[in-house]
C-alpha positions in Angstrom: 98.6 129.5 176.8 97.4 133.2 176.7 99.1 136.2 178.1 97.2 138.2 181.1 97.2 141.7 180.8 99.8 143.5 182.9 98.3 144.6 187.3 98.5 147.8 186.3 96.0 149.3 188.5 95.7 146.7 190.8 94.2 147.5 194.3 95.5 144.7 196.6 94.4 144.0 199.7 95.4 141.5 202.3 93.8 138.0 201.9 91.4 137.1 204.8 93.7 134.1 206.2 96.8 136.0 206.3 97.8 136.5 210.3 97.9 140.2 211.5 102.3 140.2 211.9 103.2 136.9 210.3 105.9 136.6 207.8 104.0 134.6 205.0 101.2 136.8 203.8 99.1 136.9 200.6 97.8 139.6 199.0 95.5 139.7 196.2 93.4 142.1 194.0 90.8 141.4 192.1 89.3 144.5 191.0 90.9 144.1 187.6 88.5 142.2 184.3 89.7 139.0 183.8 92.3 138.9 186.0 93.3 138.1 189.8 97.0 139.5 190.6 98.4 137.7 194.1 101.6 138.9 195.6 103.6 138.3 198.9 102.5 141.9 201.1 106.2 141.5 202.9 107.6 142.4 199.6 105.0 144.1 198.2 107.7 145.8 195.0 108.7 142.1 193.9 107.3 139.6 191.7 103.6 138.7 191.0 101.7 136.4 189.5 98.4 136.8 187.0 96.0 134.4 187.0 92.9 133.7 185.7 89.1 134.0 188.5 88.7 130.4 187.1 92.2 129.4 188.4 92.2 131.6 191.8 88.8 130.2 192.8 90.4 126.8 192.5 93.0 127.1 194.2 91.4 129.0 197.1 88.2 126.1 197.0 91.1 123.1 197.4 92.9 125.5 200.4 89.6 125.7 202.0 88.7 122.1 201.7 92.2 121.3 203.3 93.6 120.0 200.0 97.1 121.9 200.4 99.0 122.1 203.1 100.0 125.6 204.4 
C-alpha cells in the first residue's frame, strides 16, 4: 500500500447526489493530481479520506449501478 499525499489544497465541493438540507452529505475534490479527497460537508474540520481516481470512480460506478445501498 502507498501513501497519498496530504488534501492540502483541496477545493471541495458538494457531490451531485447530496440533498439540499440533509444530514448525510458528501463532499469531494478532485482538483488535486492523483488524488480524490471525500469528506462528510456537516463536519467539514473532521476526518477525510484519500483515495486513489481509480478507486473513486469505482465506487461512484457500483453507487450508480445500485450496487450499494444508501
Amino acid at each position: 500500500m502507498r501513501s497519498l499525499p496530504p488534501l492540502t489544497g483541496a477545493v471541495w465541493h458538494k457531490s451531485s447526489y447530496s440533498e439540499r438540507g440533509a444530514d448525510a452529505c458528501v463532499e469531494v475534490a478532485d482538483n488535486l493530481p492523483g488524488i480524490v479527497g471525500v469528506r462528510d460537508s456537516v463536519d467539514p474540520h473532521g476526518p477525510a479520506l484519500a483515495v486513489t481516481p481509480a478507486a473513486w470512480r469505482s465506487l461512484t460506478t457500483q453507487i450508480k449501478a445500485g450496487a450499494h445501498k444508501l
